[in-house]
N, C-alpha and C positions, 0 to 999 in steps of 0.2 A: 504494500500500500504506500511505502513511504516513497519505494522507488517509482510510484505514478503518481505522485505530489512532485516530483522533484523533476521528470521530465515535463509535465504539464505546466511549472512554472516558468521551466528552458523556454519550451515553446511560446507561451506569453511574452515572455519577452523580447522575441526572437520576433515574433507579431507585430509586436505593441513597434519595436526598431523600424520592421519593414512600412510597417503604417506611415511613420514619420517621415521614413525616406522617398515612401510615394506623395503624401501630401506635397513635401517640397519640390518634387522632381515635373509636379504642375503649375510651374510659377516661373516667370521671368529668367534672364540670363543671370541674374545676379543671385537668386536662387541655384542658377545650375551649377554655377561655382560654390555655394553654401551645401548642395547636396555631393557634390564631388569629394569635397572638405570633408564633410560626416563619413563618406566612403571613405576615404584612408584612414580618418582617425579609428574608424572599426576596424580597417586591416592593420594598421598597426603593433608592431610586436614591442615597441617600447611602450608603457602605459604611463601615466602620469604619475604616479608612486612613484615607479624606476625614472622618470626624466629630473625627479626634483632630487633623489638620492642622485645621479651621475651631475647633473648641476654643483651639488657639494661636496661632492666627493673630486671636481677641477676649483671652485672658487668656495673656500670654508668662508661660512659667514651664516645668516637667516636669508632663507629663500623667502623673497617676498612676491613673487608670479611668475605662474609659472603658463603656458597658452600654445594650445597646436594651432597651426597653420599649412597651407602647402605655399611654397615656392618656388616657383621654374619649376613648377611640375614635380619638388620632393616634398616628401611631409617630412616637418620638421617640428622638434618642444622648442619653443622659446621662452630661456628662465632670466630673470633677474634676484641676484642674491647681495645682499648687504655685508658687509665685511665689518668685523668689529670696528675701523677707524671710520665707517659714515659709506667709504666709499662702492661705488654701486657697481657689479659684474655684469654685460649681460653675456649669455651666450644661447648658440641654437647648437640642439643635439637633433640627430640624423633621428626619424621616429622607427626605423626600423634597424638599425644597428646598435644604437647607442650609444654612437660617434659622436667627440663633443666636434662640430665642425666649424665655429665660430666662436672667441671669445674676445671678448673688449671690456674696457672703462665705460660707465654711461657717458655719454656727451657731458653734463655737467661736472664731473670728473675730471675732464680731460682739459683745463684749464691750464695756459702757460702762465712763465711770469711774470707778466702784464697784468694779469686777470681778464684776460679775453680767452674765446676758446680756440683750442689748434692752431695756433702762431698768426692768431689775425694782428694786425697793426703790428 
């Protein structure tokens, strides 16, 4: 009995998914890139747990957000994590390897000694 509560919930929500992805997939171009979006983040094999652990485990600090996206066609975790001196990390990890493939200073960070940013004036 428990193991037909347990597939019958699988499927609900496997339902309840596909529902949403049809609702969207009826709407505009700006929809068909929100539903493409939902499509990888489902295929994705790095989850949002594991993107905010690999986020600190390249920049130690408090993860303060962490956001899938796709770009040029890869899905990617984009985290921001705070470092005990104030200063802000972001980076993007690959969503299906785990790969940190970008990491930086936030803009406001990156401040020369002028006090302007990146060597302006």
């Amino acid at each position: 009995m428990k193991r037909n509560l347990t597939i019958a919930a699988v499927l609900g929500a496997v339902a309840v998914s596909g529902a949403g992805l049809a609702i969207a997939a009826g709407a505009g171009e700006r929809d068909k890139e929100d539903l493409m979006e939902a499509q990888a983040l489902q295929a994705a094999k790095v989850q949002l747990a594991d993107a905010g652990r690999i986020a600190l485990q390249s920049a130690p600090g408090v993860l303060s957000e962490v956001g899938f996206e796709v770009e040029k066609g890869k899905a990617v975790w984009e985290a921001s994590v705070i470092a005990k001196d104030g200063s802000e990390t972001e980076l993007m990890i690959d969503a299906d390897t785990g790969k940190v493939l970008a990491k930086k200073m936030a803009a406001e960070d990156r401040e020369d000694e002028d006090g302007d940013q990146d060597g302006e004036g």
